[in-house]
C-alpha positions as CSV (number, residue, x, y, z in Angstrom):
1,X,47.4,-72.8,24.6
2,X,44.6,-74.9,23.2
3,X,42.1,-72.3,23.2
4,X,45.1,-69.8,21.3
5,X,45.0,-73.3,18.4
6,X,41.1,-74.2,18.4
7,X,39.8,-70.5,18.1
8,X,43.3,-69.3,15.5
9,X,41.5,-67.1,13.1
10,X,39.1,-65.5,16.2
11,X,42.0,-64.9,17.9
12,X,44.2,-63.0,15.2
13,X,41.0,-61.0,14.0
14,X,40.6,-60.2,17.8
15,X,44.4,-59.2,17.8
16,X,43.7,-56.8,14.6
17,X,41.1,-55.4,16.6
18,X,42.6,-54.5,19.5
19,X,46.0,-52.9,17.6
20,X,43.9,-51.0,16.3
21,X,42.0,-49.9,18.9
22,X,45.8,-49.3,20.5
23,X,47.0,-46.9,17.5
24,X,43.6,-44.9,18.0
25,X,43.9,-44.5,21.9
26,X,47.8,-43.6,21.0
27,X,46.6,-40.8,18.6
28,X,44.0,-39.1,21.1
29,X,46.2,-39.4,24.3
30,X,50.0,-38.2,23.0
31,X,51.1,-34.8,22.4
32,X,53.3,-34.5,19.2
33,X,56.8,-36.0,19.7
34,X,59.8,-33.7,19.6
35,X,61.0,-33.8,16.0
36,X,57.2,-33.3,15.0
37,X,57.3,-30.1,17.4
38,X,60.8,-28.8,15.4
39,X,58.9,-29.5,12.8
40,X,55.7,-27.3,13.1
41,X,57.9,-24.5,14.4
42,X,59.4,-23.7,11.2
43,X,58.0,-19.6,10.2
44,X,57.8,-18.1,6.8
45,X,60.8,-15.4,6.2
46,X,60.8,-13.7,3.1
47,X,63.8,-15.8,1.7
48,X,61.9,-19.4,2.9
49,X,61.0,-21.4,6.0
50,X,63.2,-20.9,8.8
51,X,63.1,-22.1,12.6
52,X,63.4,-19.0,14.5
53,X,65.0,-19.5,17.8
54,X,67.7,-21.0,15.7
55,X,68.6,-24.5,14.4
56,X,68.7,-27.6,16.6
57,X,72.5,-28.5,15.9
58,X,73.7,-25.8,16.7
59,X,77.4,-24.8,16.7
60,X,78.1,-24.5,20.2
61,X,76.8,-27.5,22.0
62,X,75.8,-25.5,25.1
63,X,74.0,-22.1,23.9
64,X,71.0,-21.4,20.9
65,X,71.5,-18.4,18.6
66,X,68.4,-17.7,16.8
67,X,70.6,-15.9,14.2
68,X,72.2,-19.5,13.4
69,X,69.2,-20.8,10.9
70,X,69.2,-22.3,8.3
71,X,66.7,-21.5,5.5
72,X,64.6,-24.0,3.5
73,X,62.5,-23.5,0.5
74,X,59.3,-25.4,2.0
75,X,58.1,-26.1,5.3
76,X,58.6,-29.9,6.4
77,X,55.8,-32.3,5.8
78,X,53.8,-32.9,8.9
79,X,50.5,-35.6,8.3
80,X,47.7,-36.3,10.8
81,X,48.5,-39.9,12.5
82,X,45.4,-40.2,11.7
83,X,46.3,-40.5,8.1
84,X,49.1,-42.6,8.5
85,X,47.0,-44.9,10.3
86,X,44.3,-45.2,7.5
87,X,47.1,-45.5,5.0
88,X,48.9,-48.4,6.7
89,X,45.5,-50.0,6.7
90,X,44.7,-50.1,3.4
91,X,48.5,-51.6,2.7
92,X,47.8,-54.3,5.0
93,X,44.0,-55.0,3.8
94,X,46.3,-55.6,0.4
95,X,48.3,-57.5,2.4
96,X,45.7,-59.6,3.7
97,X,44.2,-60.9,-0.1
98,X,47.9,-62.6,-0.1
99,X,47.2,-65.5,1.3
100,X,44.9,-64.6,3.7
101,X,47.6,-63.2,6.3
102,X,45.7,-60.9,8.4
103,X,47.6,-61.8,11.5
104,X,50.6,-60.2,10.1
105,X,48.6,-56.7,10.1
106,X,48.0,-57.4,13.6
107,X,51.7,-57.7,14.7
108,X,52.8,-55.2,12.7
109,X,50.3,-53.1,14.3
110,X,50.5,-54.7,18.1
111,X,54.6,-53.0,17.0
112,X,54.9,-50.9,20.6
113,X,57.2,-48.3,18.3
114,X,54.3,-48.2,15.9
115,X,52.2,-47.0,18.5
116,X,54.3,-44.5,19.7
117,X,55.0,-43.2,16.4
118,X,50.8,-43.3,15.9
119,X,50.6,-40.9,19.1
120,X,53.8,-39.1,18.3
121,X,52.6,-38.3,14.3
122,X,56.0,-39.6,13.5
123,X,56.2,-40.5,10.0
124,X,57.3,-44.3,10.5
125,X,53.6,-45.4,10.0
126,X,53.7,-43.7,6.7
127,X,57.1,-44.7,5.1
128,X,56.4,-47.8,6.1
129,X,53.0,-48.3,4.6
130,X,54.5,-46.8,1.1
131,X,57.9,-49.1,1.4
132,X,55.3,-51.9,1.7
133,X,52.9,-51.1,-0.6
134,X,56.1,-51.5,-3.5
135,X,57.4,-54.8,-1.7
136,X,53.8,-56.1,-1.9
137,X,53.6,-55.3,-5.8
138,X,56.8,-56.7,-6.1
139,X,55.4,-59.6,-4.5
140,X,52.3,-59.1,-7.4
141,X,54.2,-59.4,-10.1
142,X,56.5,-62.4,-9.2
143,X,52.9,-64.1,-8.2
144,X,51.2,-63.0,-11.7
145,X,54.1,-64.7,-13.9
146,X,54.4,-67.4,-12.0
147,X,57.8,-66.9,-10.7
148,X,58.9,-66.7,-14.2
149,X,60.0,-64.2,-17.1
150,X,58.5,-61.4,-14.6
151,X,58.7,-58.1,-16.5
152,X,60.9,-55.8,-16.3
153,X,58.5,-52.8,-15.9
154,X,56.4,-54.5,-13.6
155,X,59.6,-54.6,-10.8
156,X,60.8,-51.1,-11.9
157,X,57.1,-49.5,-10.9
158,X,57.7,-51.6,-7.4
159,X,60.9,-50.2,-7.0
160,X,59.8,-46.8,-7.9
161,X,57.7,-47.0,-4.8
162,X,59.9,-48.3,-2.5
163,X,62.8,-45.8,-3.7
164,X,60.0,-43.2,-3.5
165,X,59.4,-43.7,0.1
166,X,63.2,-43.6,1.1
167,X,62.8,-39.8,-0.5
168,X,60.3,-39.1,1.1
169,X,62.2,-40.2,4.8
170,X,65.3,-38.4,3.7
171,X,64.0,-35.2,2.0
172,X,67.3,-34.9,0.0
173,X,67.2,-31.3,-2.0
174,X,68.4,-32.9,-5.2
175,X,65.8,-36.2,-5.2
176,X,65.6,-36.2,-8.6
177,X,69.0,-37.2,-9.2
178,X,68.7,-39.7,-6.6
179,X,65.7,-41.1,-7.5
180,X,67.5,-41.8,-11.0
181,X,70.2,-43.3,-9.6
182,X,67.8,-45.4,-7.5
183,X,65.6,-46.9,-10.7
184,X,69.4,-47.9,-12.2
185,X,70.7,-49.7,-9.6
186,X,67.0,-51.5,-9.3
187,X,67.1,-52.2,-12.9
188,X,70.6,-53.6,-12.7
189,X,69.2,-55.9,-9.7
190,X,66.3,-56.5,-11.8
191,X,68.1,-58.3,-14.7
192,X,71.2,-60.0,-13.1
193,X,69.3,-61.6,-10.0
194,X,67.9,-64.1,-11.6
195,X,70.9,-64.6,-14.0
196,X,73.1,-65.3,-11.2
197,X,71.5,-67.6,-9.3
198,X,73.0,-66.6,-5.6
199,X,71.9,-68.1,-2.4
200,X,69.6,-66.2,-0.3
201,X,71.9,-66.5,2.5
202,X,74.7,-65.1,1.8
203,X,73.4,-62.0,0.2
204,X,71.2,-61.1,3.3
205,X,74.7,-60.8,4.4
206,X,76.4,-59.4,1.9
207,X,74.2,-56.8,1.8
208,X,74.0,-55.9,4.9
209,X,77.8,-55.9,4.8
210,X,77.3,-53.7,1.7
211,X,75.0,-51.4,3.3
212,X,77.2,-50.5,6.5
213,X,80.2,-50.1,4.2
214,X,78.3,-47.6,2.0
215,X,77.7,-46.0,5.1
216,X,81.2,-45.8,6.0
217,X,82.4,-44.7,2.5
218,X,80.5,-41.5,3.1
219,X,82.1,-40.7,6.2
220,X,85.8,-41.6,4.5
221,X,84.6,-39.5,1.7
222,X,83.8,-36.7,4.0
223,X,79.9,-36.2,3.4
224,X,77.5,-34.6,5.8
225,X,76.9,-36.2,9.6
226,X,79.1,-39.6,8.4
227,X,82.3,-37.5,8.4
228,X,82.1,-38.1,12.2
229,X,83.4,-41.6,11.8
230,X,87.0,-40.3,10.2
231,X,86.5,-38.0,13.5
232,X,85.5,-40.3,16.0
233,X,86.3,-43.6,14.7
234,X,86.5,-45.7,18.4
235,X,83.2,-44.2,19.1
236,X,81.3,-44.9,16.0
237,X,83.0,-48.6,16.0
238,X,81.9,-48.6,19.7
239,X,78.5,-48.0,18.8
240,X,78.3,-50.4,16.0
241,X,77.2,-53.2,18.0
242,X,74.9,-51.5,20.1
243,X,73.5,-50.6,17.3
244,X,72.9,-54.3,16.1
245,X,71.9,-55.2,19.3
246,X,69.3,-51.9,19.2
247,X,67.9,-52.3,15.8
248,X,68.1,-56.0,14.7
249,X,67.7,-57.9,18.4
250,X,65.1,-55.5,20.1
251,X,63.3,-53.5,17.6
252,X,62.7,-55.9,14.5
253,X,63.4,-59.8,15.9
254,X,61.7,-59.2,19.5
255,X,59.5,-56.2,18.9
256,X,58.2,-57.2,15.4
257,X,57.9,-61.2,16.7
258,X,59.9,-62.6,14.5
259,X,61.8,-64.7,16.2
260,X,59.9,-68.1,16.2
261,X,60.8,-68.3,13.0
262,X,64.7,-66.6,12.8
263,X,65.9,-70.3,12.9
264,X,63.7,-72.2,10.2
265,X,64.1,-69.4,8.0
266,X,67.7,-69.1,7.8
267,X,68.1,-72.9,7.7
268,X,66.1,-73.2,4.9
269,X,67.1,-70.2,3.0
270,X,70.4,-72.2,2.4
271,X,68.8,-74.2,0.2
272,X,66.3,-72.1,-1.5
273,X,66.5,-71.5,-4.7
274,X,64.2,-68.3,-5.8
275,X,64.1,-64.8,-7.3
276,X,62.2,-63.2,-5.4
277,X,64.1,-64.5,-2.1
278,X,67.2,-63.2,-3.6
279,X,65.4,-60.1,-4.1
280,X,63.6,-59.7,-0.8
281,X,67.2,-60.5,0.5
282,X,69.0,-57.6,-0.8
283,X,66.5,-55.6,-0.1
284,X,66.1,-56.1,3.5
285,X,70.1,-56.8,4.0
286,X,70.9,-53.8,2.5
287,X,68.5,-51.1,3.9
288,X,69.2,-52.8,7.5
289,X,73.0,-52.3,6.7
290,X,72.7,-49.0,5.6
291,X,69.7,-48.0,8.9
292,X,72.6,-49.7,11.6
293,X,74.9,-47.6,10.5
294,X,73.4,-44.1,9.8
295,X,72.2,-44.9,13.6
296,X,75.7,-46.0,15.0
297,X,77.3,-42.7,13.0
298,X,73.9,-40.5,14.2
299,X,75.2,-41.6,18.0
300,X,78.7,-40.7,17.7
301,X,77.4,-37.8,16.0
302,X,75.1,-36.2,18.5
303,X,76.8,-37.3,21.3
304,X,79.9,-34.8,20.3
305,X,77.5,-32.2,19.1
306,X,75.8,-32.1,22.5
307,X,78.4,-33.5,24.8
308,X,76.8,-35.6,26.4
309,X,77.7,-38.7,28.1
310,X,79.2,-41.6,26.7
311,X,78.4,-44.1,26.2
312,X,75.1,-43.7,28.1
313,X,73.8,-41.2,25.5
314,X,73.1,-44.7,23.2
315,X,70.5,-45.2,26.2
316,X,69.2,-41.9,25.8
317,X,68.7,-42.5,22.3
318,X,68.1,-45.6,21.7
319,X,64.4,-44.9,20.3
320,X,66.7,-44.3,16.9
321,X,65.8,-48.4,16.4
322,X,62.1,-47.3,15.5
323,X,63.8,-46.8,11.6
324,X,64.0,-50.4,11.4
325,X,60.4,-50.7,11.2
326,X,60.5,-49.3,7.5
327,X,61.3,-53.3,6.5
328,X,58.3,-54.8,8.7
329,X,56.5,-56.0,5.6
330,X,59.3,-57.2,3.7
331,X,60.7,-59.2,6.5
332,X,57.5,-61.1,6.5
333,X,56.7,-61.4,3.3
334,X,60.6,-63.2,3.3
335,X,59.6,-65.5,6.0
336,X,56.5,-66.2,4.2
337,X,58.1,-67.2,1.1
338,X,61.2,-68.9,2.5
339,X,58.9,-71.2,5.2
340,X,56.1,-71.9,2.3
341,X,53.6,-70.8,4.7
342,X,53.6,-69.4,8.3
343,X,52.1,-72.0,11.0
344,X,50.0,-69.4,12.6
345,X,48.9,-71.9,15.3
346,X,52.6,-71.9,16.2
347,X,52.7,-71.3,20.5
348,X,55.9,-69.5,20.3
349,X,54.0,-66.7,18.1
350,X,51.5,-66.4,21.4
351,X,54.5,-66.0,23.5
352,X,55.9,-63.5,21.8
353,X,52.5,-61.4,21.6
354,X,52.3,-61.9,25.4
355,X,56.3,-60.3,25.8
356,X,55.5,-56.9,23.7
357,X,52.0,-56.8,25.1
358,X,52.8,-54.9,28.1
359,X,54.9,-52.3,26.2
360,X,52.1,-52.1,23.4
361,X,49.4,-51.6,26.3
362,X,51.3,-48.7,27.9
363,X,52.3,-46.9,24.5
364,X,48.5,-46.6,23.2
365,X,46.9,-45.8,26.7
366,X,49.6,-43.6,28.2
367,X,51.0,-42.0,25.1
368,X,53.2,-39.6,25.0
369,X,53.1,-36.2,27.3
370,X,54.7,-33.2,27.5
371,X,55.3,-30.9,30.9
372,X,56.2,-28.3,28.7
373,X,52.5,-27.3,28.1
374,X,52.2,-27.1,31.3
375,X,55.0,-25.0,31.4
376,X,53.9,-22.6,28.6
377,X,51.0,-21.8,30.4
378,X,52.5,-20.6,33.9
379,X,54.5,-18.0,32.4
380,X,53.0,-14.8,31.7
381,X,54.2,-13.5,28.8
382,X,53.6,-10.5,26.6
383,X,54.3,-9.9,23.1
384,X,58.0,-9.2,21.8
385,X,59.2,-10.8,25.0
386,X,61.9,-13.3,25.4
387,X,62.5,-16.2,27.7
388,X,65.3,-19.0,28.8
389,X,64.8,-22.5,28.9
390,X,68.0,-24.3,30.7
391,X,68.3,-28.1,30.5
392,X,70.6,-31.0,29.7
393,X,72.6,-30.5,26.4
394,X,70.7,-33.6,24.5
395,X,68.2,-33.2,22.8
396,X,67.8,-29.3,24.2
397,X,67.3,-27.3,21.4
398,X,64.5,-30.2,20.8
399,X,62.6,-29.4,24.0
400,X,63.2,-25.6,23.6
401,X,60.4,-26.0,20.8
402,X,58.3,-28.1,22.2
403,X,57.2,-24.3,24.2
404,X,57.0,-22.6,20.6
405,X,53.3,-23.9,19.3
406,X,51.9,-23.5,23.4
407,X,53.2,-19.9,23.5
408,X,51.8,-18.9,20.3
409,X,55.4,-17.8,19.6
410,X,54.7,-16.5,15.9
411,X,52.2,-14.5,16.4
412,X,52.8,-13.1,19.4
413,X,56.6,-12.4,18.7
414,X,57.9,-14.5,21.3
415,X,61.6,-16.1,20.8
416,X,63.1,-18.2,22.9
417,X,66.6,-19.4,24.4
418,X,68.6,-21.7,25.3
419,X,71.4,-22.9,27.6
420,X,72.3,-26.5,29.1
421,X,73.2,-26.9,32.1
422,X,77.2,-26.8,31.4
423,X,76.8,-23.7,30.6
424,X,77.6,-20.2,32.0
425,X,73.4,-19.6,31.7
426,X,73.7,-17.9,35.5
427,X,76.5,-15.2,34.6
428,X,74.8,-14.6,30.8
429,X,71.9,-13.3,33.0
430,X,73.5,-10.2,33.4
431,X,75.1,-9.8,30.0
432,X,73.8,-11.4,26.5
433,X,70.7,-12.7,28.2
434,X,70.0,-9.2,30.3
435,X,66.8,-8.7,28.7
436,X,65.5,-11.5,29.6
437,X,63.0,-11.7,33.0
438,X,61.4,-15.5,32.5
439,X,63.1,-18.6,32.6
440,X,62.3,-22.4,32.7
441,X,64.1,-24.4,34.5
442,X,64.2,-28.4,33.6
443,X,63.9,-30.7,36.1
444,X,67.5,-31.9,36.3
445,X,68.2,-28.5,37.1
446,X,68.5,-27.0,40.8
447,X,70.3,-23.7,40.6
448,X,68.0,-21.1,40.9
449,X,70.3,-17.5,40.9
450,X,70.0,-14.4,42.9
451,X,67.4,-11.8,41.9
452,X,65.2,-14.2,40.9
453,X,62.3,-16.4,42.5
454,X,59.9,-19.1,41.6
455,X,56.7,-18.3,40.0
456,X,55.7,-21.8,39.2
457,X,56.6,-25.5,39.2
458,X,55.1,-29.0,38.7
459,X,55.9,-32.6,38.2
460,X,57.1,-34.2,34.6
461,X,55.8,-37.3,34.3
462,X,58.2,-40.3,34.8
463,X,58.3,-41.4,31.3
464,X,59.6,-37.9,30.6
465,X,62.3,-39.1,32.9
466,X,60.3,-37.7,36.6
467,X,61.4,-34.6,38.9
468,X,60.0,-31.0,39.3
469,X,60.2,-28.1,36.5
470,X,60.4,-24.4,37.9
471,X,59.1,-20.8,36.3
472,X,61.3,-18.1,37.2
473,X,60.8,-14.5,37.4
474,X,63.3,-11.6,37.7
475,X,62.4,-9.8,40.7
């Protein structure tokens, strides 16, 4: 611990380094994640984008129907990490003028989720960095004025970025009118804020209150996935505190080290009396309101639409806390302004680099990997021909893509199935699915039915959750 306080700045410049280094070796050793794989999978129709083996909710939980898709007017946006990487980068070197805080980059970037998502060209890194970019210039402009008369138009453009980013995550068809909407209710925080004089405190929890009640207004009101909680409402409340637990405990107080300084920060918030706390306090009370909740309801959702297992299906998806990240910048910049100025020499803060480091370690050199590939490449198929991928109802349709970019599936007129394992996959062999001669077997499956034999197998790695995939071939 002495050497950590004698050699501070060495230290955190050596900790920038090495996250770094982490996020690079992330990006050249994971294959895409699974929503990046539904993603490049989309084909051009003549009416718009489509994904052609069908969409990945799908009305029966058990079976794909490739006629069931949904058309879009554009393809979904899909970025090289790389650029992600190199954007988040130049938001933190902004970052690091303020004050001088360049160990934040370095935790935000040690972030174990972070790395994933670098590997995985999730768009976390990206969202985040933009979200940032408009809490650090509202940041600016309370720092130009002085904390005083800030103007109007100088929070608005802030705003404007942080709302943009949320659009950009959410890819709502009518973000015009949202976006609108957005710069009003910023305004409206804008000018009664400061009139109002609040206490920090309570409206981090009031609006995180507000968030998760906005969240269950939807679902009351009936719109889209949130409809699920008038539907399942034991569930979703089941999964409320999980999702607290998920998000705020493991993801953003452990995983983004912020708990040395959970204590001092609340204590001290009681008697703060600042704009831009307030503001900082709404913001990040009511987008973590609003993220635990569209998580709790995306739970109860998914775990009806796939039938899976309950409540161990919160297990399966717990990766769903990664969307807290979005408020890793504001969250310090809070602290930073609450405590006066972080104590960067603080042991705790080494402790807590120490706990993730392990995690961190294994998500930039292992990565992400996908037995699929290996998959793809033992079957032999020819063009126009279909196949049948059998596995566990969650996430299924997911994986079913993850064969589409290996296989070439566009261009060579491939189209692919799907069946869990609840399903009568063996019987459809000799009905619906009588054309088919190839068929992948996950590895939590073991039946293998008669008239058919194994062409090929291997091993999915253990993160992938272990066991032995199969090739089969009608004989």
């Amino acid at each position: 611990m002495k050497w950590f306080e004698e050699n501070n700045d060495r230290f955190w410049i050596g900790l920038l380094v090495v996250a770094v280094l982490l996020n690079l070796f992330a990006i050249h050793n994971s294959d895409l994640g699974l929503d990046v794989h539904v993603k490049s999978a989309y084909v051009e129709t003549d009416d718009g984008y489509v994904l052609d083996w069908g969409d990945t909710r799908q009305s029966d939980p058990n079976a794909s129907d490739p006629e069931q898709a949904t058309v879009i007017d554009s393809p979904p946006a899909i970025l090289p990490p790389i650029v992600s990487l190199i954007l988040l980068i130049l938001v933190f070197l902004l970052l690091s003028r303020h004050n001088n805080n360049i160990p934040i980059i370095g935790i935000i970037l040690l972030h174990p989720t972070l790395i994933f998502s670098s590997g995985k060209s999730y768009d976390e890194l990206m969202i985040l960095s933009i979200f940032g970019a408009g809490v650090l210039l509202l940041n600016n402009a309370y720092t130009r004025s002085e904390n005083s008369n800030v103007a109007l138009s100088s929070k608005l453009v802030a705003y404007a970025v942080m709302i943009g980013a949320i659009m950009f995550k959410l890819n709502f068809d009518s973000w015009l009118e949202l976006f609108v909407i957005g710069i009003a209710i910023a305004t409206i925080i804008s000018i009664y804020i400061p009139k109002l004089e609040l206490n920090p405190r309570y409206i981090l929890v009031g609006s995180f209150s507000l968030g998760m009640i906005t969240i269950i207004g939807l679902g009351v009101v009936g719109y889209g996935t949130s409809k699920i909680i008038v539907d399942e409402p034991i569930r979703f409340l089941y999964s409320l505190p999980f999702a607290m637990f998920d998000l705020i405990i493991i993801y953003a107080i452990f995983g983004m080290i912020l708990w040395p300084y959970v204590s001092s920060t609340w204590r001290k918030m009681g008697d703060v009396k600042d704009d831009l706390t307030c503001e900082l306090s709404l913001i990040v009370g009511g987008i973590a309101g609003l993220i635990t909740a569209y998580v709790a309801v995306l739970w109860t959702y998914e775990s009806v639409l796939w039938d899976s297992e309950w409540p161990w299906h919160m297990l399966t998806m717990g990766n769903n806390g990664r969307y807290i990240t979005l408020l890793a910048i504001p969250l310090w910049i809070l602290i930073n302004r609450v405590n006066g100025e972080i104590d960067w020499k603080n042991k705790k803060l080494f402790i807590g680099i120490l706990l993730i480091m392990p995690f961190s370690l294994l998500a930039g050199f292992h990565g992400q990997t996908m037995w699929t590939d290996d998959a793809a490449d033992s079957m032999e198929l020819e063009e126009g021909e279909h196949f049948l991928f059998v596995s566990d109802a969650t996430l299924g349709m997911h994986w079913l893509y993850t064969f589409h970019e290996p296989l070439n599936a566009e261009e060579n007129n491939i189209t692919g199935h799907w069946r869990s394992d609840q399903s009568s996959w063996i019987g459809d062999l000799d009905g619906e699915l009588s054309h088919i001669d190839w068929i992948v077997l996950s590895p939590e499956i073991d039946d293998v039915p008669d008239g058919w034999e194994v062409k090929g197998s291997g091993t999915a790695d253990y993160l992938n959750g272990g066991g032995t995939w199969r090739i089969l071939v009608r004989l």
